[in-house]
Each structure stands twice: as structure tokens, then as C-alpha cells.
DSSP file (Angstrom, degrees, kcal/mol; ACC not computed):
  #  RESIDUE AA STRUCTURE BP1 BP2  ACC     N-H-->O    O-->H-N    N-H-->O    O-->H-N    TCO  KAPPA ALPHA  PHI   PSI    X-CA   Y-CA   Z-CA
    1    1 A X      >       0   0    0      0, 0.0     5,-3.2     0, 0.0     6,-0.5   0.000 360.0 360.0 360.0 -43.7   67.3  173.1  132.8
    2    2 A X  T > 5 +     0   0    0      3,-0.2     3,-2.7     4,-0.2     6,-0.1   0.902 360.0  59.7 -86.6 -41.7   68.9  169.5  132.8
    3    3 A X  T 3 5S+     0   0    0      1,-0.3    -1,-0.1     2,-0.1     0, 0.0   0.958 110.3  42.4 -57.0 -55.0   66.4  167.9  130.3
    4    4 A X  T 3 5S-     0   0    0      1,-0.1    -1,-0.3     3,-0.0    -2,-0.1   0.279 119.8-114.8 -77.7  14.2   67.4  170.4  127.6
    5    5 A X  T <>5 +     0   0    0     -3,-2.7     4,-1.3     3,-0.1    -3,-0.2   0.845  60.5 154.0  42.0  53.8   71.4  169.9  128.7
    6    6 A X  H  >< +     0   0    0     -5,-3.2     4,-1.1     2,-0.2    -4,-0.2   0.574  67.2  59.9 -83.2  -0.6   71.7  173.4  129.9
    7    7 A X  H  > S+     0   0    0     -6,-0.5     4,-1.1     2,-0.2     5,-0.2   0.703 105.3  48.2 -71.5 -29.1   74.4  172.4  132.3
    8    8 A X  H  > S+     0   0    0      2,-0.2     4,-2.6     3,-0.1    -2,-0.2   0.875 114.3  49.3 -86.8 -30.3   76.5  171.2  129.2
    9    9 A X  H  X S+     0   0    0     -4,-1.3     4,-1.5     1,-0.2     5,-0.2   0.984 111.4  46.0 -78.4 -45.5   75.6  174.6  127.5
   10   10 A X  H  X S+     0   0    0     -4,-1.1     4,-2.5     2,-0.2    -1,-0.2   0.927 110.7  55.2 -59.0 -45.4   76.6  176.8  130.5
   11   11 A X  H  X S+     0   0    0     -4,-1.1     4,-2.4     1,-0.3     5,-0.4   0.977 115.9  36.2 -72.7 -35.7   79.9  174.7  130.9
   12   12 A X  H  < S+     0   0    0     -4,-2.6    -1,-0.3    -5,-0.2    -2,-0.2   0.747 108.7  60.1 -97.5  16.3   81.0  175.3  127.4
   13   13 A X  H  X S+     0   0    0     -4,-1.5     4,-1.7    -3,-0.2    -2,-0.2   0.796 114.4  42.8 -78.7 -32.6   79.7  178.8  127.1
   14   14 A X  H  X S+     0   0    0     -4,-2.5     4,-0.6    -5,-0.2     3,-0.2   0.970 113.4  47.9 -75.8 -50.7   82.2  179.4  130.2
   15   15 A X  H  < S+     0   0    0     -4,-2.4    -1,-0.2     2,-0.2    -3,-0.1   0.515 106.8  55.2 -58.5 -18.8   85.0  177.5  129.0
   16   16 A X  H >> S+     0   0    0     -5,-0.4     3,-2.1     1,-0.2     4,-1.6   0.853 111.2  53.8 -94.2 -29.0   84.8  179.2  125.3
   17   17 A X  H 3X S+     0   0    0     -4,-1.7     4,-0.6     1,-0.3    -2,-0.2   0.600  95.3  56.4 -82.7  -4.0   85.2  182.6  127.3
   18   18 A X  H 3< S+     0   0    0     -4,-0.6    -1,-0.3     2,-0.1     5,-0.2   0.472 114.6  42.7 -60.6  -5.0   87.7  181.9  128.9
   19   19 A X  H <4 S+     0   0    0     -3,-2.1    -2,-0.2    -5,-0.1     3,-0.2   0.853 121.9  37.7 -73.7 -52.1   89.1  181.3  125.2
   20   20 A X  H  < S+     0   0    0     -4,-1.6     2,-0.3     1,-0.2    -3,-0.2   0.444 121.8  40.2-101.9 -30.9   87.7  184.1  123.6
   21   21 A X  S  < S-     0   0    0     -4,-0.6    -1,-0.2    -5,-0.2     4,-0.1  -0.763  80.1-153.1-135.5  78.7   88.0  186.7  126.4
   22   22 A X    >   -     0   0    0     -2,-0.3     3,-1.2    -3,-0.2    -3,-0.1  -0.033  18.8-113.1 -76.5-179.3   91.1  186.4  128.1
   23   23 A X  T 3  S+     0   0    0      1,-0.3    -1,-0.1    -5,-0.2    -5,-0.0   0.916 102.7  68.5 -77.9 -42.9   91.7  187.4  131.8
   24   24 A X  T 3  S-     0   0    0      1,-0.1    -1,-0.3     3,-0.0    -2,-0.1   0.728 109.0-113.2 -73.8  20.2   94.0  190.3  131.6
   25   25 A X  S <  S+     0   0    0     -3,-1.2    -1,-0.1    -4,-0.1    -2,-0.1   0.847  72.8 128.9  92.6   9.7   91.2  192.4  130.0
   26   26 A X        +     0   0    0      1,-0.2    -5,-0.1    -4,-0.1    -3,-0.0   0.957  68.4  69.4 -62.2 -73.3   92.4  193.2  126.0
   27   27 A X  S    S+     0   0    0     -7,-0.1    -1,-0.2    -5,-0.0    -4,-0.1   0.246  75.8 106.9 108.6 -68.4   89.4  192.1  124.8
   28   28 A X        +     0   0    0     -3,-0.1     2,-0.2     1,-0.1     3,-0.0   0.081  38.9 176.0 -37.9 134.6   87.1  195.0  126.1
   29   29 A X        -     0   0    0      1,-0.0     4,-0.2     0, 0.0    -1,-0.1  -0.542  46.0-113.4-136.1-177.8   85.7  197.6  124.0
   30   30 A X  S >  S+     0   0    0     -2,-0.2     3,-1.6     2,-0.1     4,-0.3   0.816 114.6  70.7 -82.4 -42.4   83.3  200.5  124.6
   31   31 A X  T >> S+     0   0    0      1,-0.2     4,-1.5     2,-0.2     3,-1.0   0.772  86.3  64.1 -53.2 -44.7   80.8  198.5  122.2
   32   32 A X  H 3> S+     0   0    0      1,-0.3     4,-2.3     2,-0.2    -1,-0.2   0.640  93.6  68.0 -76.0 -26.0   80.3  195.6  125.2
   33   33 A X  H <4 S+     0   0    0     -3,-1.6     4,-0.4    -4,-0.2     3,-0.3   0.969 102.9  40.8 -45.1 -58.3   78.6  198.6  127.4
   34   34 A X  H <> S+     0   0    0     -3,-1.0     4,-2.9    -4,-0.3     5,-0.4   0.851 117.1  48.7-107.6 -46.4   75.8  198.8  125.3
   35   35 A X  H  X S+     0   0    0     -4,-1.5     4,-1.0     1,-0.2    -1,-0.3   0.950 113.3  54.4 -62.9 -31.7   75.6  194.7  124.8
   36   36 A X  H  X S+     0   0    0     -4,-2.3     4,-1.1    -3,-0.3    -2,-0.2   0.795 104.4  44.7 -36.2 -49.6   75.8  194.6  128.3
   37   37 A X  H  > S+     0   0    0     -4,-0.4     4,-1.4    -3,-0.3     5,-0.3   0.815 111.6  59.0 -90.1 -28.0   73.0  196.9  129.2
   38   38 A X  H  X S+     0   0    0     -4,-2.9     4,-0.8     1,-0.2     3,-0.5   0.899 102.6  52.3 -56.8 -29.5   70.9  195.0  126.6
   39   39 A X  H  X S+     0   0    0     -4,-1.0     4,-2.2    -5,-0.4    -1,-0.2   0.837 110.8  48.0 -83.5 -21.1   71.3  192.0  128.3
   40   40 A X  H  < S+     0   0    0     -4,-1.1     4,-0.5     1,-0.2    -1,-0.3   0.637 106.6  52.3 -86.8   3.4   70.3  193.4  131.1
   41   41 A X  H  X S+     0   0    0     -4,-1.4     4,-0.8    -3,-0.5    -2,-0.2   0.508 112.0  49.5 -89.5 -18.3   67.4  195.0  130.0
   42   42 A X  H  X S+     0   0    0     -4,-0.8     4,-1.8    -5,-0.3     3,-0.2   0.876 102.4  55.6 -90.8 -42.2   66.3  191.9  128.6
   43   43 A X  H  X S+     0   0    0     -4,-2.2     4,-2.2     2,-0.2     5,-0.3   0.802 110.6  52.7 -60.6 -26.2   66.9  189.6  131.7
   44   44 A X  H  4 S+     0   0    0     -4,-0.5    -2,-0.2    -5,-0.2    -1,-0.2   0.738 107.2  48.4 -89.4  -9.4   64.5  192.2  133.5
   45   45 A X  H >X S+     0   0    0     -4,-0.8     3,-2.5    -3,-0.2     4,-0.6   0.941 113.6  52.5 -72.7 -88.4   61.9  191.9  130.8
   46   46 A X  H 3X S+     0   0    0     -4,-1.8     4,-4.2     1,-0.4     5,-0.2   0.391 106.6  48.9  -7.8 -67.8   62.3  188.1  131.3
   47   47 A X  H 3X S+     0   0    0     -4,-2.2     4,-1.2     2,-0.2    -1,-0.4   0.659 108.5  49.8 -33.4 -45.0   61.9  188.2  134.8
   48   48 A X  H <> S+     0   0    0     -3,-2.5     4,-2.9    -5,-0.3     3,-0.4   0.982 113.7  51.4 -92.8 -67.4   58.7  190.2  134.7
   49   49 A X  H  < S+     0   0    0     -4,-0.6     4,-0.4     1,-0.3    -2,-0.2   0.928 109.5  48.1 -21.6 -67.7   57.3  187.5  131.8
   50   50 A X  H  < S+     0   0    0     -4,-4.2     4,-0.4     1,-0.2    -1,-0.3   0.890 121.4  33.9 -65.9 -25.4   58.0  184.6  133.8
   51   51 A X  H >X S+     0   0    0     -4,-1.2     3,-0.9    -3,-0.4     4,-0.7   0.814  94.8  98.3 -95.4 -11.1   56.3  186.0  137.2
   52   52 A X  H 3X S+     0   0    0     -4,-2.9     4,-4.1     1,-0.2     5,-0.2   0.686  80.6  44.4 -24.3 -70.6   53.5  187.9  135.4
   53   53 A X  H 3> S+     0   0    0     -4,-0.4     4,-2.0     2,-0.2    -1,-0.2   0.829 119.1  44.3 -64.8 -60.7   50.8  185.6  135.6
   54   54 A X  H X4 S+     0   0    0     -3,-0.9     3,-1.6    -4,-0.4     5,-0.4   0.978 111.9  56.5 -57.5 -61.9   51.6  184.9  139.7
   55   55 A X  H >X S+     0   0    0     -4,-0.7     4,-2.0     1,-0.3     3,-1.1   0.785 108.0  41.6  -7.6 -73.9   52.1  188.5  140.4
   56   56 A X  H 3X S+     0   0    0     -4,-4.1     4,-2.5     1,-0.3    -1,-0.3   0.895 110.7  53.5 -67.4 -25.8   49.0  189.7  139.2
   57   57 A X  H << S+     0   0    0     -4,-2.0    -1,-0.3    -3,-1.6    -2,-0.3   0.480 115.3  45.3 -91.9  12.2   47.0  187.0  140.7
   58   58 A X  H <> S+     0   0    0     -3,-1.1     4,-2.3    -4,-0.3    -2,-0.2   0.417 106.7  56.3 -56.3 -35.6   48.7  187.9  144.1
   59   59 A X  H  X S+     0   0    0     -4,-2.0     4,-2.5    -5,-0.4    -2,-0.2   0.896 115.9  35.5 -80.3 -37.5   48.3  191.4  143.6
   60   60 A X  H  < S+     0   0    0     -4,-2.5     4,-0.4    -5,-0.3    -1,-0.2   0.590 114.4  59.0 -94.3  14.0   43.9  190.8  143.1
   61   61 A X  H >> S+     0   0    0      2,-0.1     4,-2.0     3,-0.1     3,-1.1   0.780 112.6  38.4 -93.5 -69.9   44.1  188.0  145.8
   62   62 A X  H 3< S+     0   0    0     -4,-2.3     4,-0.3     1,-0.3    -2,-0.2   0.769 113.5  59.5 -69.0 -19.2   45.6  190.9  148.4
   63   63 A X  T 3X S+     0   0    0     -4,-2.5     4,-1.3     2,-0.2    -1,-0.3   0.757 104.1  48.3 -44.6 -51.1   43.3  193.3  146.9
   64   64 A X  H <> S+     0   0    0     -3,-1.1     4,-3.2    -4,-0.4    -2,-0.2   0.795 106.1  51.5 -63.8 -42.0   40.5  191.4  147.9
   65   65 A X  H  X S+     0   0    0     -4,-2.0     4,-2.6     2,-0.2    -1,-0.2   0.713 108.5  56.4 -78.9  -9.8   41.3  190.8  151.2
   66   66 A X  H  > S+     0   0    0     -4,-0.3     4,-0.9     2,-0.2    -2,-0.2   0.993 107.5  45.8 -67.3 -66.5   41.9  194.8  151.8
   67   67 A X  H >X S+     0   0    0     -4,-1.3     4,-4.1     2,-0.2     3,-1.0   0.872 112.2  56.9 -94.7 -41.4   38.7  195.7  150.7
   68   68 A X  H 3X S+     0   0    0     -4,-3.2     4,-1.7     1,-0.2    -1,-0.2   0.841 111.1  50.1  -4.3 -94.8   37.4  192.3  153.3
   69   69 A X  H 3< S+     0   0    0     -4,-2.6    -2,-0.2     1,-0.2    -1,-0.2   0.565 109.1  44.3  -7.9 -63.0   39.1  194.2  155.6
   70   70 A X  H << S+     0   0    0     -3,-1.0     3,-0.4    -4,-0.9    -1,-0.2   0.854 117.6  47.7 -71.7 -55.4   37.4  197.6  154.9
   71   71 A X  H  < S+     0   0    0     -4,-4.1    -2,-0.2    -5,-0.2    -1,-0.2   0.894 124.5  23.1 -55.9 -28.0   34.3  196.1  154.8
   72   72 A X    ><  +     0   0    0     -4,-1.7     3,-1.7     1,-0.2    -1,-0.2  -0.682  65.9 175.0-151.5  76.4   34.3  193.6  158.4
   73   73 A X  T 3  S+     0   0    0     -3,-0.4     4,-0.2     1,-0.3    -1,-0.2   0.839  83.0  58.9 -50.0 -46.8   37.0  195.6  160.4
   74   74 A X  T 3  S+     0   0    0     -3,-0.1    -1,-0.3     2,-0.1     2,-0.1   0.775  81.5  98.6 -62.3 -35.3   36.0  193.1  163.1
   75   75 A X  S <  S-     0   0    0     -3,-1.7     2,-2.1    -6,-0.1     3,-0.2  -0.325  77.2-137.7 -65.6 115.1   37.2  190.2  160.6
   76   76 A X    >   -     0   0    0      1,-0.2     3,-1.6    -2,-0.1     4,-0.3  -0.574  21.8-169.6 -90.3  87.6   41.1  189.2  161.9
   77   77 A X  G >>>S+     0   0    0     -2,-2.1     3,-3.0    -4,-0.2     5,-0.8   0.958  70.3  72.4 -45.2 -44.4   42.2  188.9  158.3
   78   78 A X  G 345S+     0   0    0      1,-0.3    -1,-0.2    -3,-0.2    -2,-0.0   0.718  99.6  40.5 -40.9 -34.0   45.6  187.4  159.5
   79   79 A X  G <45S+     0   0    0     -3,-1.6    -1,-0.3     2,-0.1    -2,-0.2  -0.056 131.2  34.8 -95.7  25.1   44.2  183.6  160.6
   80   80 A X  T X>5S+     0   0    0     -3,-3.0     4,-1.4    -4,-0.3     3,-0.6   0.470 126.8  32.0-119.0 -65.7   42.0  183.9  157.4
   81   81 A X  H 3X5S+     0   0    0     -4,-0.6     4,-5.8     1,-0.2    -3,-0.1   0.819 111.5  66.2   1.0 -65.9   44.2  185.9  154.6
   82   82 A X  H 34<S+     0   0    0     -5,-0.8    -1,-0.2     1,-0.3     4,-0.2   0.896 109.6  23.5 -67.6 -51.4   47.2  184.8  155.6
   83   83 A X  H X> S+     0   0    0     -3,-0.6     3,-2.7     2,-0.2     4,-2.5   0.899 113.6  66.6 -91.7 -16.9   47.2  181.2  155.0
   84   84 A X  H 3X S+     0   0    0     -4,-1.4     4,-2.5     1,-0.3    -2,-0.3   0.919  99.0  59.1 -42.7 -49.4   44.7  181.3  152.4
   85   85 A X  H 3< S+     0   0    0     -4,-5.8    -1,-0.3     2,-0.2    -2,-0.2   0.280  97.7  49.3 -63.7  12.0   47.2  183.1  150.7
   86   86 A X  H X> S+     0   0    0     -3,-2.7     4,-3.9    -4,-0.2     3,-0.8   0.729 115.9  49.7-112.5 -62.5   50.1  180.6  150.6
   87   87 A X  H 3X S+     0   0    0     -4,-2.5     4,-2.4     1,-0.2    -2,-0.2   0.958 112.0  45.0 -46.0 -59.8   47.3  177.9  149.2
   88   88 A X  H 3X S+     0   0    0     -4,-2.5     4,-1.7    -5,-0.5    -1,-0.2   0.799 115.3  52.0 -70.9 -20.1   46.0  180.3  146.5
   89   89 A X  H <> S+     0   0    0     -3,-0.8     4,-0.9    -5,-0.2    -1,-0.3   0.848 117.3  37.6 -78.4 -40.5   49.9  181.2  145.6
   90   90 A X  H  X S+     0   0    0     -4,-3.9     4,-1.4     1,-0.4    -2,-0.2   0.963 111.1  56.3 -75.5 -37.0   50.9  177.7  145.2
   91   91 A X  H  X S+     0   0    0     -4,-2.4     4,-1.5     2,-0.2    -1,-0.4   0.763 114.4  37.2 -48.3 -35.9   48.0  176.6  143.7
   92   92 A X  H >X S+     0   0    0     -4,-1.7     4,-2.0     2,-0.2     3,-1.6   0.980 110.3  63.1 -82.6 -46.2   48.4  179.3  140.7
   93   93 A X  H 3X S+     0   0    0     -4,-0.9     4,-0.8     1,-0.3    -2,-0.2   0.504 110.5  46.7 -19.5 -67.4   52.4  178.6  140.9
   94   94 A X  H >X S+     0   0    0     -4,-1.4     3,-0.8     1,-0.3     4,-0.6   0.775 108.3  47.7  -1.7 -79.2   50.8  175.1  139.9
   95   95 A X  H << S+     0   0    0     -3,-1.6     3,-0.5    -4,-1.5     4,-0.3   0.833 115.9  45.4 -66.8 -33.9   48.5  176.0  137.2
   96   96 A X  H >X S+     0   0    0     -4,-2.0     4,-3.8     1,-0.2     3,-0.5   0.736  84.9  89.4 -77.3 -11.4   51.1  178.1  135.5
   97   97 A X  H <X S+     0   0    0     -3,-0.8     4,-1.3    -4,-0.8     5,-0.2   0.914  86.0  59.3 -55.2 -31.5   54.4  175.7  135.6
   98   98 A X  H >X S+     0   0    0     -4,-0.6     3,-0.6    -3,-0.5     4,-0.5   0.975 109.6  39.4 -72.0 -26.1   53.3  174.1  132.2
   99   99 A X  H X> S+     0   0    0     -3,-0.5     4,-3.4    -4,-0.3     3,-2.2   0.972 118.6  54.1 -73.1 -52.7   53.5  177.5  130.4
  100  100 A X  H 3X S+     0   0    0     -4,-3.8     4,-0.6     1,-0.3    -1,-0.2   0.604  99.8  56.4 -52.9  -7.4   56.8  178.3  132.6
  101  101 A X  H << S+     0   0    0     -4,-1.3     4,-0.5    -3,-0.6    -1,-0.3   0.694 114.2  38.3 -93.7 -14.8   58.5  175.4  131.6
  102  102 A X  H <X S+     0   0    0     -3,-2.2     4,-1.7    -4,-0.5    -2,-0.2   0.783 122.1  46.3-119.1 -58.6   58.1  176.3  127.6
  103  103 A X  H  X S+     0   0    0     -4,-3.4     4,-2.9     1,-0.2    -3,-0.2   0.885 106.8  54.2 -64.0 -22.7   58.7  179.7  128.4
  104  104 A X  H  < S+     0   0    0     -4,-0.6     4,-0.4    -5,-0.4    -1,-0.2   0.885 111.9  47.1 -68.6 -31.7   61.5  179.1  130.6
  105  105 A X  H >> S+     0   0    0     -4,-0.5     4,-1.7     1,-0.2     3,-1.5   0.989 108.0  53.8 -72.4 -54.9   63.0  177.1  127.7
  106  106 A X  H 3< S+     0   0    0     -4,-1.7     4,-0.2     1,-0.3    -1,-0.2   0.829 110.9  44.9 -32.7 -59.4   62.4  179.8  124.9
  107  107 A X  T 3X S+     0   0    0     -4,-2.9     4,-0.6     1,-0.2    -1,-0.3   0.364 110.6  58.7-103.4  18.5   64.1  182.6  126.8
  108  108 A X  H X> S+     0   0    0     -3,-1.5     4,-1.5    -4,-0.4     3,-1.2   0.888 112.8  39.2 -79.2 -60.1   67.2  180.0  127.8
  109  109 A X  H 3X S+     0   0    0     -4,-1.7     4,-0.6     1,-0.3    -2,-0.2   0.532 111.1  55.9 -75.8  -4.3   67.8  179.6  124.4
  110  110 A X  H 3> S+     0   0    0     -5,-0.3     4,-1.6    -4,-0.2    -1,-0.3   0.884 116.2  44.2 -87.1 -42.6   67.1  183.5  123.6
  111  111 A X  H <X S+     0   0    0     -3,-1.2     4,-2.1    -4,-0.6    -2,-0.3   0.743 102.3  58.4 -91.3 -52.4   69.9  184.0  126.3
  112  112 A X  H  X S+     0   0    0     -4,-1.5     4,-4.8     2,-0.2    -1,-0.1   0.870 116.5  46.5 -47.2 -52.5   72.7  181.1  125.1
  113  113 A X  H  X S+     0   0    0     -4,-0.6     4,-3.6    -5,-0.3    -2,-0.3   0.926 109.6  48.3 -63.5 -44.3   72.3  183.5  121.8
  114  114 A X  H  X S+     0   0    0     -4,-1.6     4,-2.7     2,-0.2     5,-0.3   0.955 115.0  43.8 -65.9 -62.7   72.6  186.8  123.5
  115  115 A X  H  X S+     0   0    0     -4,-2.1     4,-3.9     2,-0.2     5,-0.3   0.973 107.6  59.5 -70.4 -48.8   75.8  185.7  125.5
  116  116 A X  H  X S+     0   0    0     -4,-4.8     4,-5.1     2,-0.2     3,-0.5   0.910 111.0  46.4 -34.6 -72.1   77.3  184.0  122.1
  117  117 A X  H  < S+     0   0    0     -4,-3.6    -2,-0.2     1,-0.2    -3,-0.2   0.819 116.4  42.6 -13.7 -71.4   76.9  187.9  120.9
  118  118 A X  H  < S+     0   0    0     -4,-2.7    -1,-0.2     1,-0.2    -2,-0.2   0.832 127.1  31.3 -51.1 -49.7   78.4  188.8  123.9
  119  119 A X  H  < S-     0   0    0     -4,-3.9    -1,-0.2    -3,-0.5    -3,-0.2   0.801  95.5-122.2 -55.9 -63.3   80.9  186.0  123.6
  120  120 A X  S  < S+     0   0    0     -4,-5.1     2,-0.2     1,-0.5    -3,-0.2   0.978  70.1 130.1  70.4  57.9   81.7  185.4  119.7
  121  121 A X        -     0   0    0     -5,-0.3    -1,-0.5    -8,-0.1     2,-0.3  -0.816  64.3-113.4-136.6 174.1   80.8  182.3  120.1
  122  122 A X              0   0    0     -2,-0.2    -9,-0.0     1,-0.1    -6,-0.0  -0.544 360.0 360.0  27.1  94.1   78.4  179.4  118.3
  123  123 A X              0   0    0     -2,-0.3    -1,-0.1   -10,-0.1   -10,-0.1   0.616 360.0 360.0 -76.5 360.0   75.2  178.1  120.4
């Protein structure tokens, strides 16, 4: 976020809307619903992108330990599962950060554009 001075972009994307969009509310149109709901349909794709990768390897990590379970009923999955799972999260959290840091940057800068739309203003 700071290496690519998205604190300086955030502060003048807020300071040109306050320019651009003044407070008592003229500004607003019907049109800004629909840019609205895109942007949120787009942060929630986003979202889903950037955890994908943990997510699913969470989801066949808890998988595995059900069917444990089902298999060796006697087996107290909780002192083995349990922290096993914290290591196996952080570890892929790990292995994935170098693609998240490149993806995280792509969909910043996808986002800077989307609120300029929003905005009418100039990333």
C-alpha cells in the first residue's frame, strides 16, 4: 500500500471529492446507483480473488480431517486438527503473499479508476 504511495492516492482521491461532490448533495443522480452497485459487485469479486487460493486450501485441509474423524472416531481431532490447522493456514498465507502482493496492486489501481468514474476525477 505505501510502496506504491497509495496513501497519497487515497488522500487526493478524498480531497478532489470533496471538490467535485459537494456536501449538500446536488451532485447526485440516479446514474450513481448503478456505479455504485458495480463497485460493489466488483469489490466482492475482489475479495473472493484475493482469498481464493487460502480458502480452498482450508476448505480440503477441514475436509480431511472430517473424513479422519469418520474414520478413527476414537482420534481427539481437536489437540491434532486444531493446531495443525493454524500452521497449514499460515504456511499457505505464506506461499501465496508473492502472488497477493501483485494482485493486490492490480486491483488497487483497478479501484483508483473505478472511484475516478465515480468521482470525475484523473488517477
Amino acid at each position: 500500500f505505501f510502496a506504491f504511495n497509495g496513501h497519497l492516492m487515497m488522500i487526493q482521491m478524498v480531497v478532489h471529492s470533496f471538490q467535485v461532490l459537494p456536501i449538500d448533495g446536488t451532485w447526485w443522480s440516479v446514474d450513481h446507483y448503478w456505479d455504485i452497485v458495480t463497485w460493489g459487485g466488483w469489490m466482492f469479486t475482489t475479495a473472493l480473488v484475493l482469498s481464493l487460493a487460502p480458502l480452498t486450501a482450508m476448505l480440503v485441509i477441514n475436509m480431511s480431517f472430517g473424513i479422519m474423524t469418520r474414520a478413527a472416531p476414537q482420534l481427539n481431532i481437536f489437540s491434532i486438527g486444531f493446531p495443525f490447522t493454524l500452521v497449514a493456514g499460515l504456511i499457505i498465507i505464506w506461499a501465496t503473499l508473492g502472488n497477493f502482493v501483485t494482485q493486490f496492486e492490480f486491483q488497487w489501481l483497478k479501484m483508483v479508476e473505478l472511484m475516478c468514474t465515480l468521482v470525475g476525477c484523473s488517477p
